[in-house]
N, C-alpha and C positions, 0 to 999 in steps of 0.2 A: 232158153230153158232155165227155169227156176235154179238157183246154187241148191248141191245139196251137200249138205254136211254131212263129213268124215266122220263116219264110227269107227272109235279105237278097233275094231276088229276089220275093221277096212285096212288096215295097213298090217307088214308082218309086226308082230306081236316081239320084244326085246325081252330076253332073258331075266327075273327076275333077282338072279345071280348077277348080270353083268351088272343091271344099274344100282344094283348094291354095291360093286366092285369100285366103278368108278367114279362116286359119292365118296366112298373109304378115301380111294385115290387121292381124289383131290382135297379132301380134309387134309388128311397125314401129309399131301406137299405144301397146304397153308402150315399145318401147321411147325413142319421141318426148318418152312421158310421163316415163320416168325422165330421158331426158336436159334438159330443159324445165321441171324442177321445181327444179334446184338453181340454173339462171340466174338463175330471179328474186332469188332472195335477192343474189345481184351488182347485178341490176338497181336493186332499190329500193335497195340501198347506195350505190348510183352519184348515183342522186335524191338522197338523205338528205345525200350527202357536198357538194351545191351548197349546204345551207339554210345559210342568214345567222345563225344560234342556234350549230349547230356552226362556224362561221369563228371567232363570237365567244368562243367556249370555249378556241379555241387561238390568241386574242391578237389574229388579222388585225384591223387598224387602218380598213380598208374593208368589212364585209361583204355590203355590198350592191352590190356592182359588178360580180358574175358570175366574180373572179377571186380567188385569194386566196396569200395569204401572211404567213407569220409572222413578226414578227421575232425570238423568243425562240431564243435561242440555246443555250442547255441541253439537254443531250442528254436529261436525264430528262424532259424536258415531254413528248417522243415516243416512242410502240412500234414507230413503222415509219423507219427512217432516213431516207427521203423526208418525213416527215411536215411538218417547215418547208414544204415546196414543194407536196406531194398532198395537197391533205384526204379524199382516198377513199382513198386510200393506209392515213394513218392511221385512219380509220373503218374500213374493213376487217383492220386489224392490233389494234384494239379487240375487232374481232366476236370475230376469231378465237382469241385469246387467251380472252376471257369462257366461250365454252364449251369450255373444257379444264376438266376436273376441277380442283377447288379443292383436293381431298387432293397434287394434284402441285406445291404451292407451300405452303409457310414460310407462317405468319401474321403478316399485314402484305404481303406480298410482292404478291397477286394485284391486278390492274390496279383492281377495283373499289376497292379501297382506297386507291391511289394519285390515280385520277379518281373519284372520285364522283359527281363534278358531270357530268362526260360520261355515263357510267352512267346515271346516273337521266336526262337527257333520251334517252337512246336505249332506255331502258325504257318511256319513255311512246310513242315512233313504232314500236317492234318490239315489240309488249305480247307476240303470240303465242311469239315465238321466245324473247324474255327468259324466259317461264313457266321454260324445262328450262335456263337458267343457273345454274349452280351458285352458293350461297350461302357466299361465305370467309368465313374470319374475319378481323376487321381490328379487333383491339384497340387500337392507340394511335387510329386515326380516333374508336371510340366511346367511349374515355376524352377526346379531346378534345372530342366531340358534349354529351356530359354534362357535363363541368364550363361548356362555355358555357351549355347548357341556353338556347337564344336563342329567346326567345318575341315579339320586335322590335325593330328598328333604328331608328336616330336618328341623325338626321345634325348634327352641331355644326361653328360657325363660331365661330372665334377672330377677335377681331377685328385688326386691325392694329398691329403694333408696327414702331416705326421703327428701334430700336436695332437690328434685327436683318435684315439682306438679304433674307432666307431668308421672311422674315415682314412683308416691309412690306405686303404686300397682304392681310394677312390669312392664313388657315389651315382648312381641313377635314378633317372624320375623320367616321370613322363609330363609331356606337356599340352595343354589342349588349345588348338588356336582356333579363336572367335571368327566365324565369319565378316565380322566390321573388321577386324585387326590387321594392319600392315606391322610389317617389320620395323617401325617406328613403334610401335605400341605391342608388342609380343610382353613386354613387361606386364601388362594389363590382363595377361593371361590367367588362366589355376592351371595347378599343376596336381599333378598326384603322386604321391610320398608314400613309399612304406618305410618303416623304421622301428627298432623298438622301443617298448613305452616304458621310459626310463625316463627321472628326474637328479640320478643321481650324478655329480663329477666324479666320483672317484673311479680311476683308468683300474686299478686292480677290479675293485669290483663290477666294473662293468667286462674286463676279460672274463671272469671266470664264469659270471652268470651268459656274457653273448657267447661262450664257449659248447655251454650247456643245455641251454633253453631254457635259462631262468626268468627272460622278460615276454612277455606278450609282442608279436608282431602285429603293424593294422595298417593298414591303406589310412589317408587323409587326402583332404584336400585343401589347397592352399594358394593363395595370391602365388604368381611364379614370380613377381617381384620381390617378394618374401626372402626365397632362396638365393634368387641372385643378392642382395643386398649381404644374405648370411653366405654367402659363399664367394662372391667376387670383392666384396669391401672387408668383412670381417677377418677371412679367413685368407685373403689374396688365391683363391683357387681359381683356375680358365675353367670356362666354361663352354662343352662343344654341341650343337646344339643337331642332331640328327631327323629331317623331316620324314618320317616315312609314308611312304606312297601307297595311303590306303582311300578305299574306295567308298563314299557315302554310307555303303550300308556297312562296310568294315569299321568304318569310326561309329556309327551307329550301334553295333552292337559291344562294341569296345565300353563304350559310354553306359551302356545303360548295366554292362557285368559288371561294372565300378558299383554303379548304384545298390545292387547285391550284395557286393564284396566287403561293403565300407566298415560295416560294423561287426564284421568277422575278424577274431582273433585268433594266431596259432601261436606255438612257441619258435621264438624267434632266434634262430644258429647264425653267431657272426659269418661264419664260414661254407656256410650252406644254405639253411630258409632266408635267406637275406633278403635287401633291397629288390636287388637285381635277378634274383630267381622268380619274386613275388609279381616283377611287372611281367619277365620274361612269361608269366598265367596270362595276365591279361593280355598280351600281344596275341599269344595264341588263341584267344577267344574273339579275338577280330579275324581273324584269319583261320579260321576251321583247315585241319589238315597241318598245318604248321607242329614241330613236336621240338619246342628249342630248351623245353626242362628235362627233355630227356638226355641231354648232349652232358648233363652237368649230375649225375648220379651221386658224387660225392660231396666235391668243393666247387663252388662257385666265386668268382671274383669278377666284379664289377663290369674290367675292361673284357673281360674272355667274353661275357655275353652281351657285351656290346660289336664284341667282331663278331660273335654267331648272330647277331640281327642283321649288321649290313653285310654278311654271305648269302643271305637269303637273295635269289633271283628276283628284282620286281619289286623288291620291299624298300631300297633308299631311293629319296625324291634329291635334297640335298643337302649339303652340310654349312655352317655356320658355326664360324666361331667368336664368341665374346670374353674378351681377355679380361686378367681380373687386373685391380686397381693396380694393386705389387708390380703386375706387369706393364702396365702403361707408364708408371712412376718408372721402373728400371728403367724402360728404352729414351726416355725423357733425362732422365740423370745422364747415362750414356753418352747421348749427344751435346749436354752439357759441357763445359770445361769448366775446369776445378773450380775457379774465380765462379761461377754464377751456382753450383753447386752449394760452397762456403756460403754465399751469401745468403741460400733459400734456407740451410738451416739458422742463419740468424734473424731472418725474418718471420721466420716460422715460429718465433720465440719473443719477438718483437715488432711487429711489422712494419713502425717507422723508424728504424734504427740509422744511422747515418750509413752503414754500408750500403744501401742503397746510390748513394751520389756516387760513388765512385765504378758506376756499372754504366754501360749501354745504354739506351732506350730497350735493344734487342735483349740484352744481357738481364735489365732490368724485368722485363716482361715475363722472360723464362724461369728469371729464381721467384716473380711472384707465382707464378704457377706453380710451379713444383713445390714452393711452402704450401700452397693450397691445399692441392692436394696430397701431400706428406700428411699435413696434419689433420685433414679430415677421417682420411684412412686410420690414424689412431684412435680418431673422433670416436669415429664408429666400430671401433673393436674396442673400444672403453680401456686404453691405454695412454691418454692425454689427458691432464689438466682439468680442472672443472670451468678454467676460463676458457676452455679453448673455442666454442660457440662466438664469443665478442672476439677473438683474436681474427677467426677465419670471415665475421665481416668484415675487418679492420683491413685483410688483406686482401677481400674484393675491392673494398674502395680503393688504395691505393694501386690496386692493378687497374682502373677505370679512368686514372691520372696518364698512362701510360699510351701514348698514340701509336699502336703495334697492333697486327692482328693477333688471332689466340697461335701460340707456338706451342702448342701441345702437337704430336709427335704423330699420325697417319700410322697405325699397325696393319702389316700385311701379314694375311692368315700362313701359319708356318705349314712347307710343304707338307707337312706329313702327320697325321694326325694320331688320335690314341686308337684308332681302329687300327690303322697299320703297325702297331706295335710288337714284339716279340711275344708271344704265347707264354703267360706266366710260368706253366708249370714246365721242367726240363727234367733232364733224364741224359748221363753220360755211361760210355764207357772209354778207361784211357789205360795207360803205362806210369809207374810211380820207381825212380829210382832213389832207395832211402840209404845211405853209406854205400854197404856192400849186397844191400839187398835189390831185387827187382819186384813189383808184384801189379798186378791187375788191380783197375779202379773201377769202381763201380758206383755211379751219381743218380741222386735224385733228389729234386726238387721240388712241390706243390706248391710255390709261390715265393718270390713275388718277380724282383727284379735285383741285381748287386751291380757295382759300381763298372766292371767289365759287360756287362750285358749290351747289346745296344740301346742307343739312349731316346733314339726316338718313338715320341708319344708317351716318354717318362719326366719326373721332373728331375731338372741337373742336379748332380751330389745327394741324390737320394737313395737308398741302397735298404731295404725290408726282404730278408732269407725267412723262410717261414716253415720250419722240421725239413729241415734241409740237411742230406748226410751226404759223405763221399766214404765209401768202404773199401778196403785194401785184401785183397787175396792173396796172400804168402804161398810158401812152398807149403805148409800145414795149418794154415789156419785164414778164418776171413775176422779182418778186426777193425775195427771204426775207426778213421784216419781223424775224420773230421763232419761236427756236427751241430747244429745250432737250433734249439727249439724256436728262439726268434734271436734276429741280430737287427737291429736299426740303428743307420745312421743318415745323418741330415744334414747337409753343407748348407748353411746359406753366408754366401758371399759378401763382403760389404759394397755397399750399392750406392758410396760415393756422397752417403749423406750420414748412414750410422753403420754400425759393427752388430749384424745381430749374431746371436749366439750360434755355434754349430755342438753339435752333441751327438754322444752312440751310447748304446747300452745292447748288452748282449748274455746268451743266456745259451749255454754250450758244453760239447766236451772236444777237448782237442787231443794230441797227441805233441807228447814236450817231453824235454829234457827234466830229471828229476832236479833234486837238490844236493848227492852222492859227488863228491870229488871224481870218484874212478868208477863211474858210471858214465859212458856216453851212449848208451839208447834209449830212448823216447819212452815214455808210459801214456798209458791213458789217463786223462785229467777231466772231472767235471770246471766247469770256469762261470763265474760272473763277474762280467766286467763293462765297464763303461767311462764315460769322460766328457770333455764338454773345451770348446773352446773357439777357435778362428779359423774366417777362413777368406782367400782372396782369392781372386780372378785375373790370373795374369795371360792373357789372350782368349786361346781356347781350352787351359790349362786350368785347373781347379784344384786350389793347395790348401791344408790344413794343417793347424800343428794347436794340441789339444791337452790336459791336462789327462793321463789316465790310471784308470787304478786298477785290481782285479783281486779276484778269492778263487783258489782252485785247490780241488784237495781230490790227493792217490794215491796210489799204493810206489810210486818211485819218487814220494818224498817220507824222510824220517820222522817227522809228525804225523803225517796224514794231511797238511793242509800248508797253504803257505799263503800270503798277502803281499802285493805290490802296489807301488805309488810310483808315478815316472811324469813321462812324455812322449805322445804320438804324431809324430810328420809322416805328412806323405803329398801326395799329387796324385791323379787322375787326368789323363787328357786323350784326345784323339776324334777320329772320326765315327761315321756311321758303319763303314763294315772293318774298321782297325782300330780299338782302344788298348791303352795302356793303363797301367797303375804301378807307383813304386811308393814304399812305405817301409818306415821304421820305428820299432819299440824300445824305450828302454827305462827298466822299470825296477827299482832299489827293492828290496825282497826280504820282509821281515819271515820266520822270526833266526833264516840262517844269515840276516843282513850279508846279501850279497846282491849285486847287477845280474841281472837277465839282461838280452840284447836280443831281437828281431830285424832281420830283414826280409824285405818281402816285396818280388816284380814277378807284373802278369802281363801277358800281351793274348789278346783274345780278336780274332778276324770271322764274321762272318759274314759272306756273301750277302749283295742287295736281292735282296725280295724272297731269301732262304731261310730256312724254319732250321736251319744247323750253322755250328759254327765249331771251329777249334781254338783251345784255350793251352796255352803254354805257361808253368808256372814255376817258381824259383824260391826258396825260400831258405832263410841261412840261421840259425841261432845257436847263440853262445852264452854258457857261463863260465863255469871250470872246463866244459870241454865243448866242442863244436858238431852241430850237427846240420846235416844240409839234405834237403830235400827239393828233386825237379821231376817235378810230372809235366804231362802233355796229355789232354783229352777230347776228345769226338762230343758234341752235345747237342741234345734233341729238344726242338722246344716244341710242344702240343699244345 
């Protein structure tokens, strides 16, 4: 049978209402859909733009507070001019920039290159959309990637130097180690440096500006041979050197926030935006989740956030320590005796001198070593000679005459390092019994360490108090016993070859005996005082006796003020959970020309591996009449 074709009236006949309806329909769903597809991408930028990861990328000091803002003030750190104040802003000025063609920008130029570190985490939250981002080219980023070649970091504490403002608390850096680099070649390493950017010596003006935020702080980057030279030869500071155990892509993104960070400047607080706050951003930007700037709200100090790094679970690999030259030379002199000591410093001064003949071959070998290195160590802090270059040939060759192997001294790393150390800041309560009175003590400290604290992971005889007060609650009133804007004092012991200087200076109010005949109770006194002199190591003992002077002026002297000139002994000795101190002042007293007298012992015990400790204290001073004070205090260290 022939087909025959369907006339539309062959079939039932559709509504001319419905196929208009569903014509509408599915317009109004294309076009729902078109419009509805490009919002999300706003949407989840808008999410993206609250997360705590990006805040911390672009510097906000809070990011977990629902709010944010920057302080970087550099216009290159942003693509969107809002971007200080919008983080969607600039996340969105990010997007939009990345999918432009890469051929429409200069190599170097395109944003990947500039952020990386933004880049790659917003490549891991938008994986789909980053696929059709264009790949730039960014040759100096990957000539810089290469020559670090960073297969892990390590974080290094210098320890404390006093000579220096900048450094009396110690010092951190980070360190980056080369994939080719064994532990022979870590010298060969960069390192990264914050600091601030100051050229000036003068220690007053760099207090009062690193007080304030009068210098620029900035990340660098640097040989780590650098630092070790300026810190273990210059300065005699140890150097401890902490591996931590981060994971490819954690060194990874570590490395390239640096790249961001480098040429960002803030104002830079001795005692807070510091060093060690500065790296403590970038640890955390290896490690998402990690919050170790929040632990330090106020004051920061070098060692405190170096124990808040290795508290971290999973974060120490392991430790290394490289002693500085001071310290190789001490343990070297040490083992020494006298005869081959005397001798290193007359060779050190002449290197074929005849004292030589009357030594050892063994004897001989040791004092050419130790002039060696005596004199290079000055070499290199620019306190020797300008012959001293031809002198320290003069005494390789004759140490090459000598058939003796090298007698330099095997140092074993000391138990216990400055991680394990006492928690700077402390906080007491105690009992003070003053003649006839009793009264409540009441301590607090924000830094550092004093000469009773325990001593390990500090340097010996070093003693930095930093707005340290002890307050007394009477029957009617609460009044400052004792108080120190800063006190330092610095022993260094003679080390068998010379005498270097010991010295203090301090800056305070105490409570003392006026200058009144028939007055014996104490007033409050502001005090500056200080001195300088010697000090010796007679076992585990550490004694001083120092030239001292002081200015202190109150209302329970008849001027208002009075000036002394004396002499200060004392000693310091003990162990790790029992130290002692016993010390005496006595000091001729213009302008009522009379003696003042001090004495003063402390015996301080605290428990191994305890964050407290009890301190016992005695103190006796006389002029025209006698007054004595013995407290005992409870002390907290955080």
């Amino acid at each position: 049978m022939p087909h025959r074709s369907r006339r539309p009236t062959d079939s039932p006949e559709k509504p001319l209402w419905l196929s208009f309806a569903l014509t509408m329909t599915l317009l109004l769903a294309s076009a729902w859909a078109q419009a509805t597809l490009p919002a999300q991408e706003p949407d989840a930028l808008t999410a993206l733009a609250r997360e705590p990861y990006w805040h911390q990328l672009l510097r906000d000091r809070t990011p977990d507070d629902g709010r944010y803002l920057s302080p970087v003030t550099q216009t290159g750190f942003f693509l969107s001019p809002d971007g200080a104040r919008d983080a969607a802003a600039e996340l969105r000025a990010l997007v939009s920039r990345l999918n432009q063609p890469a051929t429409d920008l200069a190599p170097n130029d395109h944003p990947a290159c500039h952020f990386p570190a933004r880049v790659l985490w917003l490549r891991s939250q938008l994986p789909l959309q980053a696929a059709a981002w264009p790949q730039p080219a960014c040759p100096d980023l990957d000539t810089w990637l290469q020559a670090l070649d960073t297969a892990a970091v390590t974080l290094v504490f210098a320890s404390d130097y006093l000579n220096n403002p900048s450094s009396m608390f110690g010092h951190t850096l980070l360190r980056l180690d080369a994939r080719t680099q064994t532990d022979d070649t870590r010298l060969l390493a960069y390192a990264i440096n914050y600091s601030a950017q100051t050229a000036t010596s003068n220690g007053l003006e760099f207090a009062v500006k690193g007080l304030t935020g009068g210098y620029p702080g900035k990340f660098s980057l640097l040989p780590y041979y650098e630092k070790v030279k300026e810190y273990n030869d210059w300065e005699s500071r140890d150097l401890w050197e902490y591996e931590l155990d981060f994971t490819p892509d954690e060194v990874r993104r570590l490395v390239l926030t640096q790249w961001e960070w480098q040429e960002v400047t803030d104002p830079y607080f001795f005692l807070s935006r510091n060093c060690s706050y500065a790296l403590l951003g970038l640890i955390e930007m290896a490690r998402p989740g990690l919050r170790l700037q929040n632990r330090f709200p106020v004051a920061v100090i070098p060692s405190d956030t170096l124990r808040a790094v290795i508290a971290q679970p999973g974060l120490l690999k392991r430790i290394t320590w490289r002693p500085a030259s001071g310290t190789r030379l001490a343990a070297a002199v040490s083992r020494n005796d006298r005869a081959t000591n005397r001798a290193a410093v007359t060779l050190a001064a002449a290197p074929r001198d005849p004292v030589r003949d009357q030594l050892t071959p063994v004897q001989a070998a040791r004092a050419y070593e130790v002039a060696y290195d005596d004199l290079y160590s000055r070499h290199v802090s620019r306190k020797a000679d300008a012959d001293a270059p031809a002198r320290l040939r003069q005494l390789l060759t004759e140490r090459s005459r000598i058939a003796e192997r090298d007698q330099r001294v095997t140092l074993q790393r000391p138990a216990l390092d400055p991680s394990q150390g006492h928690d700077t800041a402390r906080w007491g309560l105690g009992w003070l019994h003053d003649g006839s009175e009793d009264a409540a003590l009441i301590h607090y400290r924000p830094a550092y360490h004093d000469w009773l604290d325990a001593n390990a992971g500090y340097r010996e005889g070093a003693r930095i108090d930093f707005l340290s007060s002890t307050w007394r609650a009477g029957a009617d009133r609460l009044t400052l016993q004792e108080g120190s804007v800063v006190a330092i004092d610095s022993l260094a012991p003679a080390d068998g070859l010379r005498q270097p200087l010991s010295w203090s200076v301090r800056l305070g109010a105490d409570r003392a005996l006026g200058d009144r005949p028939d007055d014996d109770r104490t007033h409050g006194m502001a005090v500056f005082e200080g001195g300088g002199g010697l000090a010796r190591r007679l076992g585990s003992t550490l004694c001083h006796a120092q030239s001292h002077s002081d200015a202190r002026g109150g209302r329970g002297l008849d001027r208002g003020w009075e000036v002394g000139a004396g002499a200060r002994l004392g000693c310091i000795g003990g162990g790790e959970r029992l130290r002692w101190l016993a010390e005496s002042r006595h000091l001729y007293r213009w302008p009522v020309q009379d003696m003042t007298h001090l004495w003063r012992s402390g015996l301080h015990w605290s428990p191994a591996g305890s964050a407290q400790a009890l301190r016992l204290e005695w103190q006796r001073e006389w002029r025209d009449t006698r007054h004595d004070v013995l407290s005992l205090q409870w002390l907290r260290y955080f």
